[in-house]
N, CA, C and O atoms as CSV, one atom per row, in Angstrom:
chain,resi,resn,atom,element,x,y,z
A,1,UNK,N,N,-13.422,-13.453,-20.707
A,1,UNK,CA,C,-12.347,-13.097,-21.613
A,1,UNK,C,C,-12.897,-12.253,-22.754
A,1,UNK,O,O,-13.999,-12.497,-23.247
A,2,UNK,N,N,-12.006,-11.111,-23.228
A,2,UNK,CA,C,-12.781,-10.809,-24.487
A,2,UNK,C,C,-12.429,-11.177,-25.696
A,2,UNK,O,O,-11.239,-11.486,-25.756
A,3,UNK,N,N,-13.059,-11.271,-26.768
A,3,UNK,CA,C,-13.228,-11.507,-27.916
A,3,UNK,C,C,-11.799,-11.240,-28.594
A,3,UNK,O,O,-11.107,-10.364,-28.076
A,4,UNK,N,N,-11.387,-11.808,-29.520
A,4,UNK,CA,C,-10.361,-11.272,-30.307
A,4,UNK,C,C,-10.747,-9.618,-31.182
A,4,UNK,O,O,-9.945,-8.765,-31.562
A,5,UNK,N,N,-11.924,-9.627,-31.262
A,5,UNK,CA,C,-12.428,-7.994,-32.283
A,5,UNK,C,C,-12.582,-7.205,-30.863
A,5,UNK,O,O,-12.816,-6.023,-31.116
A,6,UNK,N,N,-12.538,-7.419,-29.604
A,6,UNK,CA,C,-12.380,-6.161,-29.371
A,6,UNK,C,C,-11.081,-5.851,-28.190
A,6,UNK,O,O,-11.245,-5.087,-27.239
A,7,UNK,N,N,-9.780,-6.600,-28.463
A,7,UNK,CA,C,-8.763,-6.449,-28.387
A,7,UNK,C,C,-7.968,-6.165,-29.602
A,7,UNK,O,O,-8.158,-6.531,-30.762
A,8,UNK,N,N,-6.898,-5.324,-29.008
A,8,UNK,CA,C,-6.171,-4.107,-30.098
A,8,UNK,C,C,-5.558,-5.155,-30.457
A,8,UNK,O,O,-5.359,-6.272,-29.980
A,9,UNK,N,N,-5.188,-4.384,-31.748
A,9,UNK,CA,C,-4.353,-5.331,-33.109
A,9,UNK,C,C,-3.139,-5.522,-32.226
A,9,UNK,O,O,-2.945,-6.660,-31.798
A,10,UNK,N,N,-2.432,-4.712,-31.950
A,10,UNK,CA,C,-0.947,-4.780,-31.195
A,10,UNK,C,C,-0.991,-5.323,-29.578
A,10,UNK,O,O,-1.526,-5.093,-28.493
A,11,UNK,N,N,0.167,-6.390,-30.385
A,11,UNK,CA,C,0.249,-7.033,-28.820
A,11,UNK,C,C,0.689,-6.589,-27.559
A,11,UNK,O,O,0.351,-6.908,-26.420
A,12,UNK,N,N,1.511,-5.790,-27.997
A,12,UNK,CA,C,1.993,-4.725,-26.621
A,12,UNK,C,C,0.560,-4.323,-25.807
A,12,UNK,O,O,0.208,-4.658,-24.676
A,13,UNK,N,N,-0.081,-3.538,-26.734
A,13,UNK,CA,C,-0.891,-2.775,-26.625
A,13,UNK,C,C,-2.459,-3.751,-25.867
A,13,UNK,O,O,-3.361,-3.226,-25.214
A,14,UNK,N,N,-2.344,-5.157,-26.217
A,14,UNK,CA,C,-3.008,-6.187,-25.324
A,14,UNK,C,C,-3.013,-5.872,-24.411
A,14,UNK,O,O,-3.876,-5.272,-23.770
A,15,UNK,N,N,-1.537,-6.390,-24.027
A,15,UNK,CA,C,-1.113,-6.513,-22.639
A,15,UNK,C,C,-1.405,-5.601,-22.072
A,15,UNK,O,O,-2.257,-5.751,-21.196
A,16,UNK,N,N,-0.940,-4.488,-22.265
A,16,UNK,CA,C,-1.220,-3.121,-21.400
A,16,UNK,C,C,-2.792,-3.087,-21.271
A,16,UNK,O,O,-3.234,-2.815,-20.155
A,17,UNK,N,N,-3.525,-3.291,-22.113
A,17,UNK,CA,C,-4.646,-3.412,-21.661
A,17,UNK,C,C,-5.372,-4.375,-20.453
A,17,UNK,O,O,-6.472,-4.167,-19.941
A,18,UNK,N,N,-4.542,-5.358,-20.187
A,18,UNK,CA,C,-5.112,-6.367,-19.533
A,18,UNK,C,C,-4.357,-6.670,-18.451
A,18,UNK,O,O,-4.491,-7.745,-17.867
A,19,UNK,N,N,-3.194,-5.439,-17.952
A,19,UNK,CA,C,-2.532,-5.559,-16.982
A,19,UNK,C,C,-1.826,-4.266,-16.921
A,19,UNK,O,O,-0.673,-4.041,-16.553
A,20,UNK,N,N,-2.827,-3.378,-17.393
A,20,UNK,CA,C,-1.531,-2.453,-17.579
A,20,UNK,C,C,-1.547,-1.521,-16.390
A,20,UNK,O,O,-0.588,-0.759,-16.267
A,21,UNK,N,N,-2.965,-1.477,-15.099
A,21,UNK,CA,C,-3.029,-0.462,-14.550
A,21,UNK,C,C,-1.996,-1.010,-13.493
A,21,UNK,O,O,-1.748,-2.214,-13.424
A,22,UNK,N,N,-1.243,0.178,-12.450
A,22,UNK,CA,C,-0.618,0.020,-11.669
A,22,UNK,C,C,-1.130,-0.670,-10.387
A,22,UNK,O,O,-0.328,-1.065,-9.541
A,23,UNK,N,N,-2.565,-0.827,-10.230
A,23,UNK,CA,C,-2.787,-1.869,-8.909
A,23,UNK,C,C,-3.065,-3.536,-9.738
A,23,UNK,O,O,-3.128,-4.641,-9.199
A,24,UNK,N,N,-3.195,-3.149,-11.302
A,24,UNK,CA,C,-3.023,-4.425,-11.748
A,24,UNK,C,C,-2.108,-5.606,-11.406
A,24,UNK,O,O,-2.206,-6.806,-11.148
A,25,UNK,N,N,-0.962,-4.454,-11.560
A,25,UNK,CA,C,0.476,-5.304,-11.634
A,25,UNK,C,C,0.933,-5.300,-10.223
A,25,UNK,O,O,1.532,-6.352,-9.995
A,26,UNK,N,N,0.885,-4.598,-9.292
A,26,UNK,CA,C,0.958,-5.234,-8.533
A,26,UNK,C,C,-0.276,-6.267,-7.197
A,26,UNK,O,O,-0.047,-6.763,-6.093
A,27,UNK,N,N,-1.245,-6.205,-7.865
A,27,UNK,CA,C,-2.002,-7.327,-7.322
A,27,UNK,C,C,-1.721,-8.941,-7.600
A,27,UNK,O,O,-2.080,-9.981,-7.046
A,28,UNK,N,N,-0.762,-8.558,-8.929
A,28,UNK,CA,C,-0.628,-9.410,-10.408
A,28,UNK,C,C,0.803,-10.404,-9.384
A,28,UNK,O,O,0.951,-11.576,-9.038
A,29,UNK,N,N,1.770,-8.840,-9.194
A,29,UNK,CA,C,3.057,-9.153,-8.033
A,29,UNK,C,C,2.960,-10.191,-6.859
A,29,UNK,O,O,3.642,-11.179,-6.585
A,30,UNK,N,N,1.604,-9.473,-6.119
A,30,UNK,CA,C,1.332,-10.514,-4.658
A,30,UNK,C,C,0.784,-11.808,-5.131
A,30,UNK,O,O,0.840,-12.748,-4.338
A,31,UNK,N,N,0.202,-12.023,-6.438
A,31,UNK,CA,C,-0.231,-13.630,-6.687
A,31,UNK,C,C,0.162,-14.575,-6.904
A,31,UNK,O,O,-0.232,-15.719,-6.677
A,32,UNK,N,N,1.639,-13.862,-7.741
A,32,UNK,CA,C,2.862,-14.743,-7.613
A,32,UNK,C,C,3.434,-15.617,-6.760
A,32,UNK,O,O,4.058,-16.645,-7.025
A,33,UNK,N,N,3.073,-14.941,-5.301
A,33,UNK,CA,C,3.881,-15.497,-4.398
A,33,UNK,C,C,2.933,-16.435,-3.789
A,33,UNK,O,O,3.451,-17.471,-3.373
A,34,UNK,N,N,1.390,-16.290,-3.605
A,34,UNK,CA,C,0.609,-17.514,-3.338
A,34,UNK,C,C,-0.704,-16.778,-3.580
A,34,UNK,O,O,-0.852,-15.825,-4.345
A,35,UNK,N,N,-1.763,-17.431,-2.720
A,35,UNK,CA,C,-3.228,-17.255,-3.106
A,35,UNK,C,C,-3.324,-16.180,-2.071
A,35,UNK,O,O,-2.493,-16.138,-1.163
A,36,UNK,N,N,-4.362,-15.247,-2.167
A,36,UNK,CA,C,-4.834,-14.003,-1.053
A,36,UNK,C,C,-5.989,-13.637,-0.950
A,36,UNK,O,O,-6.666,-13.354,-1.938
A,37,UNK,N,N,-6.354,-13.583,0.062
A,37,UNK,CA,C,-7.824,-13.138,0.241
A,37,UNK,C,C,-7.931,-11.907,0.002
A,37,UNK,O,O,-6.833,-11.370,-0.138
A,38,UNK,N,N,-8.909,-11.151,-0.117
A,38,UNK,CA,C,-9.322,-9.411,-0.177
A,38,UNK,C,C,-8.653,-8.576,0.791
A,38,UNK,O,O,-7.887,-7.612,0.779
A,39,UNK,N,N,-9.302,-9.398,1.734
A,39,UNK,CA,C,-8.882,-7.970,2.779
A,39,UNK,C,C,-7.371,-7.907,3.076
A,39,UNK,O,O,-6.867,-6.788,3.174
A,40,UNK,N,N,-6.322,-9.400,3.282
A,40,UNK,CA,C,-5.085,-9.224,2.607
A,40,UNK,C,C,-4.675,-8.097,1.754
A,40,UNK,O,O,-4.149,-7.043,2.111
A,41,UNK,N,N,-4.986,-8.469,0.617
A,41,UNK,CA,C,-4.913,-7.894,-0.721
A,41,UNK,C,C,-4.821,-6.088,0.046
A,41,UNK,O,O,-3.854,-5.407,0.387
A,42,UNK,N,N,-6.175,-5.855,0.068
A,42,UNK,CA,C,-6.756,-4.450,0.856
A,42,UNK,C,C,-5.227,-3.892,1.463
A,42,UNK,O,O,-4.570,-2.979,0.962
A,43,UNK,N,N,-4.889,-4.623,2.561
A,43,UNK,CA,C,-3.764,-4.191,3.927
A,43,UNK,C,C,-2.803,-3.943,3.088
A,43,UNK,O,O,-2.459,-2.790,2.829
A,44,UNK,N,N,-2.072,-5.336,2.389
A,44,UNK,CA,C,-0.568,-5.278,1.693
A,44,UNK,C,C,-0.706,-4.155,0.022
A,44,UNK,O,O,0.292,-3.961,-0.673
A,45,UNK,N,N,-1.794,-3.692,-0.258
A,45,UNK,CA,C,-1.430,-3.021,-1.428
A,45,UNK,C,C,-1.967,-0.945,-0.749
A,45,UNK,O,O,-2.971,-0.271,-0.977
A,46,UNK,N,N,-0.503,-0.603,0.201
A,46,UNK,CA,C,-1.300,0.758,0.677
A,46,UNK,C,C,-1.906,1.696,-0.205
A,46,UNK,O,O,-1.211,1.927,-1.194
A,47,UNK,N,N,-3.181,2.418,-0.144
A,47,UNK,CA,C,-3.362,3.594,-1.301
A,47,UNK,C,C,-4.533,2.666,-1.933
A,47,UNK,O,O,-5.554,3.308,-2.182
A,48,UNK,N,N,-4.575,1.665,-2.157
A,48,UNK,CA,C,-5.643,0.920,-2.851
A,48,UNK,C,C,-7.073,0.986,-2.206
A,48,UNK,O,O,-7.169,0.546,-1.061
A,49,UNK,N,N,-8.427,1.592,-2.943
A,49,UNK,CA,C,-9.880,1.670,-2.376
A,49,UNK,C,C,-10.028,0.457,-2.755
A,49,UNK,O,O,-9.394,-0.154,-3.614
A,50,UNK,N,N,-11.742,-0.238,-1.437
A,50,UNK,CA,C,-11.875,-1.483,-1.756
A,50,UNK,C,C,-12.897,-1.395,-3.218
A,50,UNK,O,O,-13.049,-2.488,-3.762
A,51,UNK,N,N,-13.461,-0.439,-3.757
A,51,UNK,CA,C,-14.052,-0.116,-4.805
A,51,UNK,C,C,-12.722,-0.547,-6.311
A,51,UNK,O,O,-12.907,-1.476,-7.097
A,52,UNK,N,N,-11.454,0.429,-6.352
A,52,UNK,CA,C,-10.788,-0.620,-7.181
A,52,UNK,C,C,-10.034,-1.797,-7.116
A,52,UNK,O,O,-9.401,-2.251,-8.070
A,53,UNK,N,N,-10.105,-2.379,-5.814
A,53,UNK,CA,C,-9.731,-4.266,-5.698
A,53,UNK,C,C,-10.528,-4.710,-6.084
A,53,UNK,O,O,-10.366,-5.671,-6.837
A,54,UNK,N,N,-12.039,-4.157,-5.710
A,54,UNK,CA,C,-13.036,-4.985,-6.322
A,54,UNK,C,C,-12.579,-5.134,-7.663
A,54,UNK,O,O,-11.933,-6.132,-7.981
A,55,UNK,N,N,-12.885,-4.136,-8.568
A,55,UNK,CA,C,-13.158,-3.619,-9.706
A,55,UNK,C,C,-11.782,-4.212,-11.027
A,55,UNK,O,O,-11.754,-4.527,-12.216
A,56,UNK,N,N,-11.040,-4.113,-10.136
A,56,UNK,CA,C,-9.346,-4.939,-10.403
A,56,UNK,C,C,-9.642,-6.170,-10.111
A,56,UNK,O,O,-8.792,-6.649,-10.861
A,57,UNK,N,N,-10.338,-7.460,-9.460
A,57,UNK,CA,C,-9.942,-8.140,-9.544
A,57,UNK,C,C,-11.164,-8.828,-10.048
A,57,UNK,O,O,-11.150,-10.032,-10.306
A,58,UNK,N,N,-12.553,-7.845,-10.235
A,58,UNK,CA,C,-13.680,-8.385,-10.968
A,58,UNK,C,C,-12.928,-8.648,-12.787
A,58,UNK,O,O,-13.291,-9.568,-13.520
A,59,UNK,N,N,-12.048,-7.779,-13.103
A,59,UNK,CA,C,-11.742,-7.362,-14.402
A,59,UNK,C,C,-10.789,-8.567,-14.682
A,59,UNK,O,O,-10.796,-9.127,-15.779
A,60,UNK,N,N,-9.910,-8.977,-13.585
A,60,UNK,CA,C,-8.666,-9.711,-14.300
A,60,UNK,C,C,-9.538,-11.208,-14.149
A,60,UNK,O,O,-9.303,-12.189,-14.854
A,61,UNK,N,N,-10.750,-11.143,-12.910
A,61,UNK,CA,C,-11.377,-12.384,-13.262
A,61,UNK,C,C,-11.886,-13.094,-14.528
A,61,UNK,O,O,-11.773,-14.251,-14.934
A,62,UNK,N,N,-12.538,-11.896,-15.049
A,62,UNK,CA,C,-13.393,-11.980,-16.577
A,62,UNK,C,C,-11.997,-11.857,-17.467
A,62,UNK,O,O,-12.395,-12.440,-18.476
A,63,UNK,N,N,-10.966,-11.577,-17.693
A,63,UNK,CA,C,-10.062,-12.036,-18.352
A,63,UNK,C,C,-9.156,-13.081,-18.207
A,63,UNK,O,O,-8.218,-13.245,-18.988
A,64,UNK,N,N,-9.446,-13.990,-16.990
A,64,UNK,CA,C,-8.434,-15.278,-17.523
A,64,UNK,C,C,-7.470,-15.215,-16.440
A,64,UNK,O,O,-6.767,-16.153,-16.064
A,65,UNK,N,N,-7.485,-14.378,-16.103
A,65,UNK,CA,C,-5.752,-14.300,-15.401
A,65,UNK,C,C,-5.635,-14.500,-13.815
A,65,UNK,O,O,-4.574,-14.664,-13.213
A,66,UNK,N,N,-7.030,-14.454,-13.194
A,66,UNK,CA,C,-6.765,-14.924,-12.009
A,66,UNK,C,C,-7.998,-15.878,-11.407
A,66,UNK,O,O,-9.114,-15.579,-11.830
A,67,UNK,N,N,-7.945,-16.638,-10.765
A,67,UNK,CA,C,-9.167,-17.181,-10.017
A,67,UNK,C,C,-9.410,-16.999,-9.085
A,67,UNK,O,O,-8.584,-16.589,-8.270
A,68,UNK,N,N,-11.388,-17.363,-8.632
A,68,UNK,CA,C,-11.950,-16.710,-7.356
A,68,UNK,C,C,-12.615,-17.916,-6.729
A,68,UNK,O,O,-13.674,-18.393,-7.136
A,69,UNK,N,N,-11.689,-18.514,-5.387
A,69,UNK,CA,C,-12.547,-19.328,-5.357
A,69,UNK,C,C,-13.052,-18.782,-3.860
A,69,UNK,O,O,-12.491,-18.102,-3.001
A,70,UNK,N,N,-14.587,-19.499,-3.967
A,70,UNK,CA,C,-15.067,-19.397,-2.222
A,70,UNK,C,C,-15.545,-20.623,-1.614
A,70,UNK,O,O,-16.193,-21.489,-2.203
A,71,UNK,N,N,-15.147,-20.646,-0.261
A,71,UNK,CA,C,-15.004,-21.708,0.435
A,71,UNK,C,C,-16.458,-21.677,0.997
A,71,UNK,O,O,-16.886,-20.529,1.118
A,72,UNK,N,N,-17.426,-22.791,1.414
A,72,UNK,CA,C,-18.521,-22.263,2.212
A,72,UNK,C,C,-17.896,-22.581,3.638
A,72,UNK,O,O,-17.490,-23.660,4.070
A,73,UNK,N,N,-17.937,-21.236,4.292
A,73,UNK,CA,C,-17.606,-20.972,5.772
A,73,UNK,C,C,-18.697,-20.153,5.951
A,73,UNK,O,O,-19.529,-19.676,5.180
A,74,UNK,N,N,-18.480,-20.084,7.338
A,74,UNK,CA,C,-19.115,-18.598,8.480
A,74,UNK,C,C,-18.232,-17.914,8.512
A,74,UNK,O,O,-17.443,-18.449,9.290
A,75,UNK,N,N,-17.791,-16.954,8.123
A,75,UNK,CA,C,-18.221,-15.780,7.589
A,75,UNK,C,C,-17.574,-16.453,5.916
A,75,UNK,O,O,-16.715,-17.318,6.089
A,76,UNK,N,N,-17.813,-16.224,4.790
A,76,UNK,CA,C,-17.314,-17.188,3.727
A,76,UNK,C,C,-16.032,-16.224,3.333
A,76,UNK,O,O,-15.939,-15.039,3.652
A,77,UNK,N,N,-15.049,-16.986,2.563
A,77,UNK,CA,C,-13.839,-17.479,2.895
A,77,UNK,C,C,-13.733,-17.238,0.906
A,77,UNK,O,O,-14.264,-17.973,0.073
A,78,UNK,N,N,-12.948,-16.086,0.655
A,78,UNK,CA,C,-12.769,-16.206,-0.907
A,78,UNK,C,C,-11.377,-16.084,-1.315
A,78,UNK,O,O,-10.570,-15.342,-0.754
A,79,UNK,N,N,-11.164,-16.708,-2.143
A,79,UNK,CA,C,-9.231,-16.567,-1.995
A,79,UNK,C,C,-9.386,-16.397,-3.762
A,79,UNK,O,O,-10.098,-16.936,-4.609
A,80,UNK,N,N,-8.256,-15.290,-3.788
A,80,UNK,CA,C,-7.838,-15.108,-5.428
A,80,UNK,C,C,-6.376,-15.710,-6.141
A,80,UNK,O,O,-5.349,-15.135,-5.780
A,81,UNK,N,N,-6.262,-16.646,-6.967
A,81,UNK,CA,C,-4.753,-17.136,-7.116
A,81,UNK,C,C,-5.108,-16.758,-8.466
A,81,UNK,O,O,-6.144,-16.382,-9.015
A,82,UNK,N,N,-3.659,-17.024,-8.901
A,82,UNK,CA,C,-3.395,-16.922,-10.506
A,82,UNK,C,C,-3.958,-18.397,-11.566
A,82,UNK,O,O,-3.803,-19.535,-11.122
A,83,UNK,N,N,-4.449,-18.215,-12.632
A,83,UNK,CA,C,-5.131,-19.150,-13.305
A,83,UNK,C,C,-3.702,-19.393,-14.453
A,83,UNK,O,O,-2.686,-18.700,-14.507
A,84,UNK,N,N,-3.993,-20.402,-15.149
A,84,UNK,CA,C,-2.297,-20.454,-15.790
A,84,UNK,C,C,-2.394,-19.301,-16.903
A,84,UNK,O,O,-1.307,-19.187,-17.468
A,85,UNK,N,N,-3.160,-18.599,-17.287
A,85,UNK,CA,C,-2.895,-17.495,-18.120
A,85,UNK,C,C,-2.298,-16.661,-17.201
A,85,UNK,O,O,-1.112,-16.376,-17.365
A,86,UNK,N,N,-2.958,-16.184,-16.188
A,86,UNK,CA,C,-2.107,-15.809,-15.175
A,86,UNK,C,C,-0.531,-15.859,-14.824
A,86,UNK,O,O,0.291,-14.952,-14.950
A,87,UNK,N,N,-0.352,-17.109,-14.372
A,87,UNK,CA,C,1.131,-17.925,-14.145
A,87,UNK,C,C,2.185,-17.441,-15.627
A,87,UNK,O,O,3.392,-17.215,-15.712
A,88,UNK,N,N,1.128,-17.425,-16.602
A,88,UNK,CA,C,2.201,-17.722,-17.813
A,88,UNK,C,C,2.749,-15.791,-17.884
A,88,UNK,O,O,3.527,-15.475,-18.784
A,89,UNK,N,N,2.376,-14.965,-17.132
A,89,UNK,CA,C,2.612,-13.512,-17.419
A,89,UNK,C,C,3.802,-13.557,-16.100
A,89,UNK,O,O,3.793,-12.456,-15.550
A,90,UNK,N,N,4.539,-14.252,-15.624
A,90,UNK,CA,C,5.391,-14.309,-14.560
A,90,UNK,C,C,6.937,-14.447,-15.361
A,90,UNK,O,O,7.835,-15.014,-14.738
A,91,UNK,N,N,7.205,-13.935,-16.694
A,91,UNK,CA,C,8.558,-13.469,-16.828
A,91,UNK,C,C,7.948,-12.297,-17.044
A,91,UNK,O,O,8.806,-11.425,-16.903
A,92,UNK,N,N,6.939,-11.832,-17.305
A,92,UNK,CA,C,7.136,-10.175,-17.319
A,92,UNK,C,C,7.337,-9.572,-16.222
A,92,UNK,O,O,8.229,-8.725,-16.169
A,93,UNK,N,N,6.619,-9.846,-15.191
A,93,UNK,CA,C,6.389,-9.533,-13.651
A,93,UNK,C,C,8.235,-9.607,-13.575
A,93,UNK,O,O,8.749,-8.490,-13.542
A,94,UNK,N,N,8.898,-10.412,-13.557
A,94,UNK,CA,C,10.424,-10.855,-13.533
A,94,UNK,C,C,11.414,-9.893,-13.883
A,94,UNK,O,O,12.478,-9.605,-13.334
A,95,UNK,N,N,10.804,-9.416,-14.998
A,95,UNK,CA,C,11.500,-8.408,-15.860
A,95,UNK,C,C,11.413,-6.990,-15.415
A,95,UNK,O,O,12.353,-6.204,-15.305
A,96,UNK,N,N,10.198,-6.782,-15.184
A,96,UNK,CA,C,10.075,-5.546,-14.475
A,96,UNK,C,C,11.235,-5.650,-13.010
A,96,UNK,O,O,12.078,-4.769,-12.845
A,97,UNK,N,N,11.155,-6.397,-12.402
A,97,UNK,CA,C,11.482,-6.163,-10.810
A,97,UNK,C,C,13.145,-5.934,-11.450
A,97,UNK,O,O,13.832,-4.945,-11.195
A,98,UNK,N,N,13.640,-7.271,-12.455
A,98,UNK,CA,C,15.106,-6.990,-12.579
A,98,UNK,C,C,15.390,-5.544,-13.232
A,98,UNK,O,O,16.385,-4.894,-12.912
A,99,UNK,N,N,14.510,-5.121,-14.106
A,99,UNK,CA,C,14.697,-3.637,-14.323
A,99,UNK,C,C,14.847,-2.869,-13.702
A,99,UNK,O,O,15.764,-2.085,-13.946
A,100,UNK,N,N,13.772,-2.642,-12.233
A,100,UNK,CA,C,13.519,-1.698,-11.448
A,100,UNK,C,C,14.925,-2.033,-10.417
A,100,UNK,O,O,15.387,-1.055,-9.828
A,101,UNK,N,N,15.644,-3.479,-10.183
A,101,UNK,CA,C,16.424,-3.543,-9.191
A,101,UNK,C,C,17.311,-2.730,-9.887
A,101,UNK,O,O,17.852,-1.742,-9.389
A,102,UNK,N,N,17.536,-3.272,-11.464
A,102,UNK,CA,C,19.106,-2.490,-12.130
A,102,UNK,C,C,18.520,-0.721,-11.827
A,102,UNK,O,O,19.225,-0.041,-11.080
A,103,UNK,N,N,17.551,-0.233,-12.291
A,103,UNK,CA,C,17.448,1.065,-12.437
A,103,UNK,C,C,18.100,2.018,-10.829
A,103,UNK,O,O,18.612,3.135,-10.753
A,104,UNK,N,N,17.791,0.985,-9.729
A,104,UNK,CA,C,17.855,1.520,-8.437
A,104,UNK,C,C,19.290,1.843,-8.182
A,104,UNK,O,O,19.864,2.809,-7.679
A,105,UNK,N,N,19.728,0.552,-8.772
A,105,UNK,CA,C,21.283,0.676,-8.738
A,105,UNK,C,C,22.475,1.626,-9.807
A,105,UNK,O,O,23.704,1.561,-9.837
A,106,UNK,N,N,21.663,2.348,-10.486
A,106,UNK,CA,C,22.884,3.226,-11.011
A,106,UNK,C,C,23.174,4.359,-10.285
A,106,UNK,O,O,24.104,5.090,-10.628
């Protein structure tokens, strides 16, 4: 997580930082609905390199918002779910979709 000094004064401006990129939010979208492994992740988000899933989900790890757990298997077994900082960003996720449904519909 980072520090309070080197997150912006404005809270908007948090957030967007800590979710603001577009494979953020929707990696942020698929966690909602349950836990996912990578290569999941990889298939259901098209356009996405495995360089920024990594990199996206190394980032939201070190901030709080999602967890990594690994199972010991052959071949090992890592699943990413939402951590409750995570969970607790699920009326924004909400808000967006009812926006985007109203916007579709005018």
């Amino acid at each position: 997580m980072k520090t309070k000094d080197e997150l912006p004064e404005c809270p908007v401006a948090t957030t967007v930082q800590l979710i603001g990129s577009k494979w953020k939010l929707l990696i942020l979208r698929n966690l909602l609905v349950r836990p996912w492994r990578f290569n999941e992740l990889k298939s259901n988000l098209e356009g996405i390199s495995q360089k920024v899933l990594t990199d996206s989900l190394r980032s939201m790890e070190e901030d709080g918002i999602i967890t990594r757990t690994v199972y010991p298997e052959v071949p090992p077994h890592v699943e990413y779910a939402l951590s409750e900082l995570g969970e607790s960003m699920r009326p924004i996720i909400k808000s967006m979709e009812e926006f985007g449904l109203n916007y579709k519909s005018l």
